[in-house]
N, C-alpha and C positions, 0 to 999 in steps of 0.2 A: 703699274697695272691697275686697271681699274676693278674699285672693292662694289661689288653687285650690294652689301649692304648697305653703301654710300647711295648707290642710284635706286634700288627702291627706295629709301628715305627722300631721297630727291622727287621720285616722280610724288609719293605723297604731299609734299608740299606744294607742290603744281598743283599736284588735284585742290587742295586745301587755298592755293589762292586765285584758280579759276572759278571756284564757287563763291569766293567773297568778292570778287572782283562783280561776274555776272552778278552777283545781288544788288551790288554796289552801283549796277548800268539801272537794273529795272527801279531799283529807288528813286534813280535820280527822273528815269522816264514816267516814273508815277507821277511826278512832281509837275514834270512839264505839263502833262496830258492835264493834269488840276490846272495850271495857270490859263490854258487854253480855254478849257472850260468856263475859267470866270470871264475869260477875255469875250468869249461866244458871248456871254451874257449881258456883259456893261455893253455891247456892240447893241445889240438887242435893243434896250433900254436909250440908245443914241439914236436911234431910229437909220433915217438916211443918210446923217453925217456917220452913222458906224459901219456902214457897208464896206467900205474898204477895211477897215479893220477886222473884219470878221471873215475875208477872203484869207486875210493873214494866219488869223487862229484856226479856221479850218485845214489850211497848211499845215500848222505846227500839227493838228491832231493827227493828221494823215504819217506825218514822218513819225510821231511818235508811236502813231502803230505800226510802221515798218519796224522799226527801231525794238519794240516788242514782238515783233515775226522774230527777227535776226538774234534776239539775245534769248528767246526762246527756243528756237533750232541749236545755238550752241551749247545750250545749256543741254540737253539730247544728247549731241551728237561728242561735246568735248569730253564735257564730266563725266558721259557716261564711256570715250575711249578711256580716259584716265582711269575710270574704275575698274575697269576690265584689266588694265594693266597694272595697276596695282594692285589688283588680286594674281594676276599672276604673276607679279613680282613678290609677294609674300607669300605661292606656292614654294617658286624657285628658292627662296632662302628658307621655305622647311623643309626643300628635301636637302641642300647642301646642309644645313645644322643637323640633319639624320644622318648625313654620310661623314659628317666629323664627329657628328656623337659616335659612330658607330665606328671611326677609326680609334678615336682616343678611347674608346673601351677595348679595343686591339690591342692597344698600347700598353694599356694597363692589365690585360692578361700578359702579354707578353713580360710584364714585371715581376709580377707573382711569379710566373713560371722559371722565369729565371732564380728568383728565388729559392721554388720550392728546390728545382735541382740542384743550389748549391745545399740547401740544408740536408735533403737525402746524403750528398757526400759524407755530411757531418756524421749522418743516423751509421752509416757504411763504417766510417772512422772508428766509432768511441766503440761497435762491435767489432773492428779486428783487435784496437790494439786492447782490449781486454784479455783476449788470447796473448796477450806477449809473454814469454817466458821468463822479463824479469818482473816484471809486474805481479805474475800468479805466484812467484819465490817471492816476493815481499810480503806476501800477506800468510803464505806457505811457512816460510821461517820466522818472521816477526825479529827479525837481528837489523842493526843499525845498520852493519854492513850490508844487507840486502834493501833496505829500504834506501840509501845512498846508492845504490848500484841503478835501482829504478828510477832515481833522481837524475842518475845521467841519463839513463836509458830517454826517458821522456824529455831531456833538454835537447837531444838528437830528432827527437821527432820534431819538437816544436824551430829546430833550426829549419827543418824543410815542410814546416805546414804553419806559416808564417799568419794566415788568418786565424788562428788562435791565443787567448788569454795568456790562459793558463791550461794544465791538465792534472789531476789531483787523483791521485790514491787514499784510498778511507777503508780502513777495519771495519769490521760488522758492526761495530760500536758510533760512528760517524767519526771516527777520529783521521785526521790528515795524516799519512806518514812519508806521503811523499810527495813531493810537486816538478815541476820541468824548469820553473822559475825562481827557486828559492831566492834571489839575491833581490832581485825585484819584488817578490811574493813572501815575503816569511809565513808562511801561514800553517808549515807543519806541526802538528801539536793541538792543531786546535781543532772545536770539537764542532760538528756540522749538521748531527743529526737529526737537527730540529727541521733543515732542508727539506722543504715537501716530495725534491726530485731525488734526494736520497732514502727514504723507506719506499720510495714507488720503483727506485732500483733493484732495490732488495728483492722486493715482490717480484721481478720479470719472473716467467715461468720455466725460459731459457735461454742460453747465449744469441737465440734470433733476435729477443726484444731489446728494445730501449723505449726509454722516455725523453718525450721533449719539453721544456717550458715554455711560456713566449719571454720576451726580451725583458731584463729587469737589469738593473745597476746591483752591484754586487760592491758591496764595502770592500770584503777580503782583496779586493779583487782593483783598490782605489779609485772606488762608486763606478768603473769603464761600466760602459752599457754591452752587454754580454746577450748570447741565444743559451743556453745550459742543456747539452744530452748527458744522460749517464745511461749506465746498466750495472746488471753485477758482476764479477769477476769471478771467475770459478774453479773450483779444483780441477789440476792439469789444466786448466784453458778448456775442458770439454762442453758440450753444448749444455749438456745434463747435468753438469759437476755438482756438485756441493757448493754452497754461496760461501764465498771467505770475504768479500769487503765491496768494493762498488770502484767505480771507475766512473770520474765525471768531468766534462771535456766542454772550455768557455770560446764560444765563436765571437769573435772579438767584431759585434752586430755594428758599429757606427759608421767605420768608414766603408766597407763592406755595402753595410746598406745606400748609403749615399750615393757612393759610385752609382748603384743599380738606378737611382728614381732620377739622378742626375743626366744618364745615360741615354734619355728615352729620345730618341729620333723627334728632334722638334727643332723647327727654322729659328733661328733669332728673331723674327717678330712673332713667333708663337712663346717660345719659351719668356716674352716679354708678358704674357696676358696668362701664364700657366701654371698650376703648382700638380706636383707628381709626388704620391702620400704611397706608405703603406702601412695599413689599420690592422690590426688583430681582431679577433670576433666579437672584442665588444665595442668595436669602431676607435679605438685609442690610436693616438698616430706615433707609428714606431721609426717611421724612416718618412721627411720631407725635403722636396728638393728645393725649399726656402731657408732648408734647419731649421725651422720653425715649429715650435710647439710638443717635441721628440718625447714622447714616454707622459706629456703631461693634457696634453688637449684631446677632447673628445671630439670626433667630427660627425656632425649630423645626417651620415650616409640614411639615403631611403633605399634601399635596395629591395623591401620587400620582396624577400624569399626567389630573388632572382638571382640566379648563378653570376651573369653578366646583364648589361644593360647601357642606358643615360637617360638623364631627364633635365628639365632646364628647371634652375632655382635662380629665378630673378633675372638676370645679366650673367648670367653663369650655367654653363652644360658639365655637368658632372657626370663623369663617364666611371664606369666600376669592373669588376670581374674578382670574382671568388678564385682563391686557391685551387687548384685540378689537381696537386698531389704529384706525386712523380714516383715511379716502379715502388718500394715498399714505402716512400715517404706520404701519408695522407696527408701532409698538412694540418693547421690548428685553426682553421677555419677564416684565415687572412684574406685580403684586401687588397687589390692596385687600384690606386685612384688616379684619375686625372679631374685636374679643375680648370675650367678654361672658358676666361670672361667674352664675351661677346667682342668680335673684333665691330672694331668703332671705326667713323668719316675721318680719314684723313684730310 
């Protein structure tokens, strides 16, 4: 199929070597019309033996200024169809790079959103199963036996909600007393409180809140790259209870996120020229569909305080769209990117 940015580059180079060409006619016709000229004049100077020679040179002048008619009408009429057409052949490929800028910014809302919907599930998750009734007895009784009882409790859950860590029960004190994963996780016993998302648990005002963090690796956790909700857990399970300890629940963010920036509706010769990011709000890249640069590169999004958007950096249309949040989930201010180099002449 032919690529329209192959043939406006093309018609550019026509225009670019009809103009050096026509230059390259009137040079050479300047040249001649000068030889004629001295020809006219040594003829002059020869008196009657140069008369025939000066029938000659007044020839050559005449064809040379034909020759300057002809290369000056095409030089009008070529250069200037060329021009006309390649400006509208560099209209035509600004509005097509506006209708890809403005799909791949489709694409990349459509990322985030899918995102935020799954993390809402998450925000949904970590406030029911704080209501669980062995969860609220382990913190209720404080016995080994009830903390082991929530141990199994939560290795059941996590047998059927397979995109998570781990899931951890913590005293008011930030101590672990229980996990879903002990054999893989040992990490009951130890103490958490220093966790920024465990005093921001404590604090909810009721069983409706949770908190979320963005994506960090988590040692306990062996360094996996995690999303972290918690809340608090509360007397009876009620909304209003009394805080007895927290409840904090690891969305197991890599392969999860992968899938999603991997997943974005692109041809093989587009996913050839494209990389599909998702940034947190200080533009950090959390999920790339190169794996590239995860939790560690900064990307130089301009989004200037636009929701969504694109703009062209160099050889490259970088398309955007902010988080839209989903039913009680707001989002943390995140990112779908798409990057996508200028397709090139085959």
């Amino acid at each position: 199929m032919a690529n329209p940015q192959a043939i406006v580059e093309l018609t550019h180079e026509v225009r670019k070597l009809a103009t050096s060409k026509i230059g390259d006619i009137n040079e050479i016709n300047r040249e001649a019309n000068f030889l004629a000229l001295n020809a006219l004049i040594e003829a002059a100077r020869a008196g009657a033996s140069g008369r025939g020679f000066a029938v000659v040179a007044n020839q050559v002048r005449h064809v040379s200024q034909r020759i300057g008619e002809v290369t000056d009408a095409l030089n009008k009429e070529l250069v200037g169809s060329l021009s006309s057409l390649t400006a509208l052949g560099d209209l035509m490929i600004g509005r097509m790079q506006s209708h890809e800028g403005q799909r791949c910014a489709d694409l990349a809302l459509n990322m985030i959103d899918i995102i935020d919907r799954n993390l809402y599930e998450r925000s949904c998750d970590v406030r029911w199963w704080a209501t669980d009734s062995a969860l609220v007895a382990s913190l209720d009784d404080a016995s080994a036996q009830a903390s082991a009882h929530a141990s199994r409790r939560l290795s059941v859950i996590l047998d059927s909600y397979t995109v998570y860590k781990d899931i951890w029960v913590l005293d008011a004190d930030g101590m672990i007393i229980a996990n879903g994963r002990p054999e893989q996780y040992p990490v009951v016993g130890r103490n958490v409180a220093r966790a920024p998302w465990f005093s921001d648990a404590l604090n909810t005002a009721s069983g409706e809140e949770y908190v979320a963090h963005d994506v960090c690796t988590t040692s306990l956790l062996q360094n996996a790259q995690v999303a972290t909700y918690a809340t608090a857990i509360r007397e009876g399970g009620a909304t209003h209870g009394k805080v007895l300890g927290a409840l904090v629940i690891f969305f197991d963010w890599a392969p999860q996120a992968l899938a999603v920036v991997q997943g974005v509706r692109l041809t093989d010769a587009e996913w050839a020229r494209t990389r599909c990011m998702i940034l947190d709000s200080s533009f950090r890249v959390l999920a790339s569909s190169d794996g590239k640069g995860v939790l560690t590169e900064m990307f130089p999004l301009r989004a200037d305080q636009r929701r969504a958007g694109f703009y062209q950096d160099g050889d490259m249309t970088v398309s955007f769209a902010a988080t839209p949040g989903y039913e009680t989930y707001a989002g943390l201010g995140w990112y779908g990117v798409v990057c996508q180099l200028t397709e090139t002449r085959n």
